[in-house]
C-alpha positions as a printed NumPy array, in Angstrom:
array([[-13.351,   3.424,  -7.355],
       [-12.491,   6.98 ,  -8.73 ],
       [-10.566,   8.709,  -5.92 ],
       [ -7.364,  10.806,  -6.236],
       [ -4.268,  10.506,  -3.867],
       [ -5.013,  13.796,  -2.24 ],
       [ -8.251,  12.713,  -1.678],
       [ -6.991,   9.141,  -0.59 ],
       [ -4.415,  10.825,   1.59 ],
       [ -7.195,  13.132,   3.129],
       [ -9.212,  10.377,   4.573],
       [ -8.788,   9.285,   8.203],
       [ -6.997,   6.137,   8.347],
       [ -9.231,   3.565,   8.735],
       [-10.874,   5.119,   5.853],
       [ -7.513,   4.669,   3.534],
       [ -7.661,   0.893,   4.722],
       [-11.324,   0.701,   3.632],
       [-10.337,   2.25 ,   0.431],
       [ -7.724,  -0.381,  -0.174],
       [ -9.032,  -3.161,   0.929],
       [-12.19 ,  -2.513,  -0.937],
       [-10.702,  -1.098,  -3.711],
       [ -7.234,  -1.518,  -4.699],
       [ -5.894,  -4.15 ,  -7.006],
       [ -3.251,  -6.35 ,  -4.998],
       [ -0.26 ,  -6.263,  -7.242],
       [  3.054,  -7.808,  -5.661],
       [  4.378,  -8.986,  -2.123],
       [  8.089,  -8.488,  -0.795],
       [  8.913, -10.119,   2.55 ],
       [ 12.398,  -8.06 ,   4.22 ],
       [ 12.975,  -9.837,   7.674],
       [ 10.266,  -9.826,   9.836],
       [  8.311,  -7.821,   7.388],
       [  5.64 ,  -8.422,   4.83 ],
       [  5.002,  -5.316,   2.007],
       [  2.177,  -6.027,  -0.127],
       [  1.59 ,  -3.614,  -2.641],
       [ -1.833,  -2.458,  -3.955],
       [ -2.959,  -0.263,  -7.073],
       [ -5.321,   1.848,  -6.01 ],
       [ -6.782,   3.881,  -9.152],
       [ -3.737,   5.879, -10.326],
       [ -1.627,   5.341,  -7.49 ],
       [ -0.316,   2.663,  -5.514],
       [ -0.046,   1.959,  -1.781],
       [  1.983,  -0.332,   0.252],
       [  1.416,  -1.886,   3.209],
       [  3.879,  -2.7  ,   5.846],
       [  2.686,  -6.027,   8.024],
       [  4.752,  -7.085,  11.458],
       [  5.343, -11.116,  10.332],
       [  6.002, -12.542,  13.711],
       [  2.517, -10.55 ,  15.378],
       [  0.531, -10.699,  12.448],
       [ -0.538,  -7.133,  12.735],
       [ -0.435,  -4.097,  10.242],
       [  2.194,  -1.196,  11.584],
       [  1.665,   0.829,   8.491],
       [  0.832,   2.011,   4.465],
       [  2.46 ,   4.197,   2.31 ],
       [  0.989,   5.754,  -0.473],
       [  2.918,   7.01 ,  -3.843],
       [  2.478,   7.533,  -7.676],
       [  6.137,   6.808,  -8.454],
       [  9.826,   6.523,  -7.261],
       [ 12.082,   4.793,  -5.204],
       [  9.362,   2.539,  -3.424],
       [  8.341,   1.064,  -6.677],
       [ 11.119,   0.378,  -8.187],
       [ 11.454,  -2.077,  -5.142],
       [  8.716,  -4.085,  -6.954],
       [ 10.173,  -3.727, -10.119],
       [ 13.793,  -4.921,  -9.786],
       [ 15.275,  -1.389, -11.438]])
């Protein structure tokens, strides 16, 4: 799927989730506590989601091209 992150980020949410769950390429997992980040390339950006361990429920996504939530994938 061609979409840019404005567009991405212009959709309502459920939309974005559709988009990524649909769409994106699941890339990596890190697990912090009580909290599961999966992270998903999504044409020319990425977006990570944020998933509550001990209810089993999303509380959030975060979508970026670059920077200091990457690099938490990448080790730098």
């Amino acid at each position: 799927m061609k979409i840019t992150l404005y567009e991405f980020l212009a959709l309502p949410d459920q939309g974005q989730y559709d988009v990524v769950f649909s769409s994106g390429d699941y890339l990596d997992i890190r697990i912090e506590e009580s909290r599961r980040y999966v992270l998903y390339a999504v044409d020319r950006f990425f977006v990570e989601v944020e998933y509550d361990n001990d209810k089993n429920k999303i509380k959030g996504k975060r979508a970026f091209v670059q920077g200091e939530l990457l690099d938490k994938y990448t080790g730098i």
